[in-house]
Structure formats: structure tokens, C-alpha cells
DRENLUM-185398 format. One record per residue (C-alpha): x, y, z. Coordinates in pm, 1 decimal, always signed. Layout:
N
SITE        c1        c2        c3
SITE         X         Y         Z
...
END
This chain:
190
SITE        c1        c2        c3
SITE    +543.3     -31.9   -3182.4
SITE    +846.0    +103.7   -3410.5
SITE    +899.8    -103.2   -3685.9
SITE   +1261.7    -267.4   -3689.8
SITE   +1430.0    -260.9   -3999.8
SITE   +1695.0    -597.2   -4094.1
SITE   +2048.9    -634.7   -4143.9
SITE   +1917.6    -675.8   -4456.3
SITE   +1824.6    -336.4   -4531.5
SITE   +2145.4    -161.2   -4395.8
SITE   +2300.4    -413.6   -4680.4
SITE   +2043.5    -223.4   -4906.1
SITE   +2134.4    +110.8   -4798.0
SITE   +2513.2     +71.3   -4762.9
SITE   +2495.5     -18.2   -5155.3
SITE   +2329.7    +294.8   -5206.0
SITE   +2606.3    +475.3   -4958.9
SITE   +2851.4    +343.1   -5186.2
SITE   +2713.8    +455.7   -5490.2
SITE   +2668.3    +816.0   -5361.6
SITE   +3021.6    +842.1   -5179.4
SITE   +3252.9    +630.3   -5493.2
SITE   +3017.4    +731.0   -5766.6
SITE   +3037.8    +373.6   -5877.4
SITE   +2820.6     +15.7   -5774.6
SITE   +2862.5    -269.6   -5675.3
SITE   +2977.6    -485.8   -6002.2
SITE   +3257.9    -214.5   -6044.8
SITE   +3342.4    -242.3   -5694.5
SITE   +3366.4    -621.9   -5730.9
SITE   +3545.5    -631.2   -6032.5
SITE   +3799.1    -408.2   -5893.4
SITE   +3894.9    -606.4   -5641.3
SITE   +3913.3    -918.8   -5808.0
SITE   +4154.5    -726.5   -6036.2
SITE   +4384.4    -648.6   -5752.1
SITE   +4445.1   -1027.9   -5644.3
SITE   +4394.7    -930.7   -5319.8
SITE   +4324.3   -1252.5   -5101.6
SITE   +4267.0   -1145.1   -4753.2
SITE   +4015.1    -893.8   -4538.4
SITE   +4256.4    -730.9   -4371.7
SITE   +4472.9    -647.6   -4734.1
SITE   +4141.4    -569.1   -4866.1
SITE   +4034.0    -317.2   -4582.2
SITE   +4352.4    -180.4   -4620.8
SITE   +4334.4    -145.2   -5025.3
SITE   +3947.8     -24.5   -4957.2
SITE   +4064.2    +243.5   -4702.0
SITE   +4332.7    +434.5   -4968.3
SITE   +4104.0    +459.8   -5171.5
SITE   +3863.6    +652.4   -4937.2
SITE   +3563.4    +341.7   -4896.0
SITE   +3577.9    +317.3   -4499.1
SITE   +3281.1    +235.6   -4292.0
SITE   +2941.8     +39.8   -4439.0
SITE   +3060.1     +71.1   -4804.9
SITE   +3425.9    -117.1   -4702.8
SITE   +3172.6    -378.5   -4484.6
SITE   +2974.1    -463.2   -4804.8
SITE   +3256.3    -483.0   -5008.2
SITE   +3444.6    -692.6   -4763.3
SITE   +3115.8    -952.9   -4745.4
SITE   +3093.7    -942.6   -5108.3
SITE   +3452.3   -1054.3   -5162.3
SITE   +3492.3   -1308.3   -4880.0
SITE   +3106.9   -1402.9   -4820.6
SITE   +2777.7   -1298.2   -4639.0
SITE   +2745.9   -1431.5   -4278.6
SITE   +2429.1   -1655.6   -4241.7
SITE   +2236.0   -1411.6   -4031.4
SITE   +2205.1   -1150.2   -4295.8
SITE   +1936.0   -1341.2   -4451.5
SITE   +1740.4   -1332.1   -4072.0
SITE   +1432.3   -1111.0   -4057.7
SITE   +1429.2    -796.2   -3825.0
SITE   +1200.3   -1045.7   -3596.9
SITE   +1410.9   -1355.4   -3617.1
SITE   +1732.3   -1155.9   -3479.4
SITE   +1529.2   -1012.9   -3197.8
SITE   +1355.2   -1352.4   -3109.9
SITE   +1687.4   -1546.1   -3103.0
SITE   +1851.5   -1266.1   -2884.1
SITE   +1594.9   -1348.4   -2621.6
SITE   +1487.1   -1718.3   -2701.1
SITE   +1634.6   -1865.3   -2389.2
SITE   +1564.2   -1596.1   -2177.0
SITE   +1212.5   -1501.4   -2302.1
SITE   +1154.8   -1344.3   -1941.4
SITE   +1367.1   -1008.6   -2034.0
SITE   +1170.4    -923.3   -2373.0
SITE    +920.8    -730.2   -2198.3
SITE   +1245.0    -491.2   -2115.5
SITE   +1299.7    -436.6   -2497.8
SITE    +962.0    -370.9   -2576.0
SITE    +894.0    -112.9   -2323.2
SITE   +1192.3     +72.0   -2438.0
SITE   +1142.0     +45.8   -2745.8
SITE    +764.3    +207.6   -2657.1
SITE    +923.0    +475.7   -2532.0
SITE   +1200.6    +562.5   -2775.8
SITE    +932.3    +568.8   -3008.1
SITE    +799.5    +873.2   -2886.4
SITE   +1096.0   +1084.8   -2826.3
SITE   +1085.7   +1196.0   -3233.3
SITE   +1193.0   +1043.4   -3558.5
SITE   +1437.6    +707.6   -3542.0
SITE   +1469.2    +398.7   -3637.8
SITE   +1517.8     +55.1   -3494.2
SITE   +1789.7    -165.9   -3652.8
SITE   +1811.7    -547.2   -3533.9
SITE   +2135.4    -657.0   -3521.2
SITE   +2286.0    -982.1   -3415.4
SITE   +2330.0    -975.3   -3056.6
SITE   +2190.8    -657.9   -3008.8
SITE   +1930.8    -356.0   -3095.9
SITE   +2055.9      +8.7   -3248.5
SITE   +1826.5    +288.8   -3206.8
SITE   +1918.0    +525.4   -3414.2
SITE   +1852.7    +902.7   -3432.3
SITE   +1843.6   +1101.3   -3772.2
SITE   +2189.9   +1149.7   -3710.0
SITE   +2341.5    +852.0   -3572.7
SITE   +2321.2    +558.3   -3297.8
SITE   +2223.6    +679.5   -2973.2
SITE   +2158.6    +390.9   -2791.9
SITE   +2150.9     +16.0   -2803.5
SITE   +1959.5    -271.9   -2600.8
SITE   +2103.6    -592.1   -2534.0
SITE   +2014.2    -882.4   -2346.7
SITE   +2373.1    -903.9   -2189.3
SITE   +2303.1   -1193.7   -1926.1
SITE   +2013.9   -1433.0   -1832.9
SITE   +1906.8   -1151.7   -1581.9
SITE   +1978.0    -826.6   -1705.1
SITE   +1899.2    -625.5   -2026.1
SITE   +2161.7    -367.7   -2097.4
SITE   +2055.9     +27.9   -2220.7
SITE   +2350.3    +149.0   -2417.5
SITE   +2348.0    +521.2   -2418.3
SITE   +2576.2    +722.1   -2645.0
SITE   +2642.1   +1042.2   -2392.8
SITE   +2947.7   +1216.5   -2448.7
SITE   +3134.0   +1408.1   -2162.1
SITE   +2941.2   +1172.1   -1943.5
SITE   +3125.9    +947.4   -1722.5
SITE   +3015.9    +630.4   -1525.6
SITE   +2882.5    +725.9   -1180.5
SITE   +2549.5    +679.7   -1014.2
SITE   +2333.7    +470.3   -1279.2
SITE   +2571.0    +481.5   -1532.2
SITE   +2818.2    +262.4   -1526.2
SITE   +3053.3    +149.5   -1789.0
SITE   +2948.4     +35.3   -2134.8
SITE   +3298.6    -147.5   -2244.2
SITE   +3247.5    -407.8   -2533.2
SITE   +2873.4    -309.8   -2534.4
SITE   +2782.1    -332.7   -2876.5
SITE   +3011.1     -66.0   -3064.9
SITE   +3263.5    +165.9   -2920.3
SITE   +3012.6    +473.5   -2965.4
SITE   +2835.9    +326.1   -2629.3
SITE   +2987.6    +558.3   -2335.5
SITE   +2767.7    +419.5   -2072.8
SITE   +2494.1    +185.0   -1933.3
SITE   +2222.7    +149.1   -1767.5
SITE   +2180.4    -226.4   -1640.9
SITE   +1773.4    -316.2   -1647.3
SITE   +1655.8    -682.3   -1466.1
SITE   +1248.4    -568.5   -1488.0
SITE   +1061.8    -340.1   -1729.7
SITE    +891.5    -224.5   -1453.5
SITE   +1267.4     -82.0   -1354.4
SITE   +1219.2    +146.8   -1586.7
SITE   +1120.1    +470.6   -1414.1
SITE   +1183.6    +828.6   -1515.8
SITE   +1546.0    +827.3   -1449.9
SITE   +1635.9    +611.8   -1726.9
SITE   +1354.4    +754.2   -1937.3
SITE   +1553.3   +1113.5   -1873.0
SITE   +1915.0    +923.4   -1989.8
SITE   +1754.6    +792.9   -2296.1
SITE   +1628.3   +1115.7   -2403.1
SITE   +1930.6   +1298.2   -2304.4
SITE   +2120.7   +1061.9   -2508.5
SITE   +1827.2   +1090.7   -2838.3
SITE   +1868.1   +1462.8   -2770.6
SITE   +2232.0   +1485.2   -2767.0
SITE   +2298.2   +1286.4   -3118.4
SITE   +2064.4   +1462.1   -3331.0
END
């Protein structure tokens, strides 16, 4: 099976993000914004944005200023196994998709808190979440796609990249159209 990687490890790699894209670390990060006083995340994300750290660099920043939410610390497996703890019945849906993502090229897997990435070498193209007791939810990033047929709309799913969904209640409803829409959607972000 693909190895997930942590929230731990996009921490990791955002630090390195921030390096490359500011040309300076963390500790000078830090100390310059304790040096601007600034006392709230939203004055912070706005201080962070003019001067051009957006995206995982302003998240780190942000956590390091105002503190790291308790399920950083989790394990790749421990964020999986509490999505589906009280509905251990829909974890066979994860793992068969995650079986077959694994063989439509290079990606990685990224646990997250409620739900998990799979991301191409370019960006996320598709997310699984156990959404109710009874259904698992595929994610797929397809743009110029609209909901119709097995697609149907993928609001709040996740992250606003998510156009569409496919709504699962079985791994064994996985059959070759929803393989085809996950590989359309791997195919399509890289």
C-alpha cells in the first residue's frame, strides 16, 4: 500500500518552502513578527500576505505565532484510524482506493484531519473522506467538469480545489467508472 505521509511532514516541508520562497527560516520569520506587535491571525495573515508569504509558509508562520493544533503531533495512521474509528465498516473503501491510486504513477498520500489528499507531482487531485456513517466521499479535482451523472457536487469537501464527487457506501462499488474519474482527475493535474 502507498505510504501516507503526516501533517507532520507538510510542517517539515512548508519550513523548507519558506526558506526557498523568503530566503530566510524560521527564527527570522518568528522574530519578525514578534517585532511587529502584531496580536491577531487575521492582522498577521494580512502582514504575512504584503510581504509575499501566502499559502503553507503563512500557515506555519501563523501556528508558530499563535500555537500548533494538537493533531499535528498525530501519526499518518492515527489521523486515518480516528477518521474511521466509529465507522470502521467504510475503511475497506479507503484502502481500495488508495490500492488503486497507487498504480496510476508517482503521488503521495497526505493524512489530514478529517480527510485524505492524494496528491499528484503537481498538486491535489483528489481527496477521500468518510463524510457520513454510510458513505465515503471521492473528491476529484476535474476542471470544466460539472456535476451530472456520478458526479455530483463536492461543496465544503475538503478544500475548494474539489469540483466534484463521487459518493462510495461499498468498496466493492468501486467499478471502472470511478476508477476512469480518478484517473482522469490524476491525469488532468499533472
Amino acid at each position: 500500500m502507498t505510504e501516507v505521509s503526516s501533517l507532520r511532514e507538510m510542517v517539515d516541508w512548508s519550513v523548507g518552502l519558506l526558506h526557498r520562497s523568503t530566503g530566510q527560516g524560521v527564527p527570522e520569520w518568528n522574530r519578525r513578527v514578534l517585532e511587529s506587535g502584531i496580536d491577531s491571525e487575521r492582522e498577521l495573515r494580512s502582514w504575512l500576505r504584503e510581504r509575499e508569504v501566502t499559502g503553507y509558509p503563512q500557515m506555519l508562520l501563523v501556528m508558530e505565532r499563535f500555537g500548533y493544533p494538537e493533531f499535528l503531533a498525530a501519526s499518518s495512521d492515527e489521523l486515518v484510524d480516528r477518521q474511521y474509528a466509529d465507522r470502521p465498516e467504510l475503511r475497506p473503501i479507503l484502502d481500495r482506493l488508495l490500492a488503486e491510486a497507487a498504480l496510476l504513477g508517482p503521488l503521495h498520500v497526505r493524512a489530514r484531519k478529517t480527510y485524505v489528499a492524494l496528491v499528484s507531482p503537481r498538486r491535489t487531485f483528489a481527496i477521500v473522506k468518510a463524510t457520513t456513517r454510510t458513505r465515503v466521499d471521492l473528491g476529484l479535482r476535474l476542471a470544466g467538469h460539472e456535476p451530472s451523472g456520478r458526479l455530483e457536487g463536492a461543496s465544503a469537501l475538503g478544500n475548494d480545489t474539489i469540483t466534484v464527487r463521487i459518493p462510495i457506501a461499498s468498496a466493492d462499488a468501486i467499478d471502472d467508472e470511478t476508477l476512469d474519474w480518478l484517473r482522469h482527475a490524476y491525469t488532468g493535474n499533472l
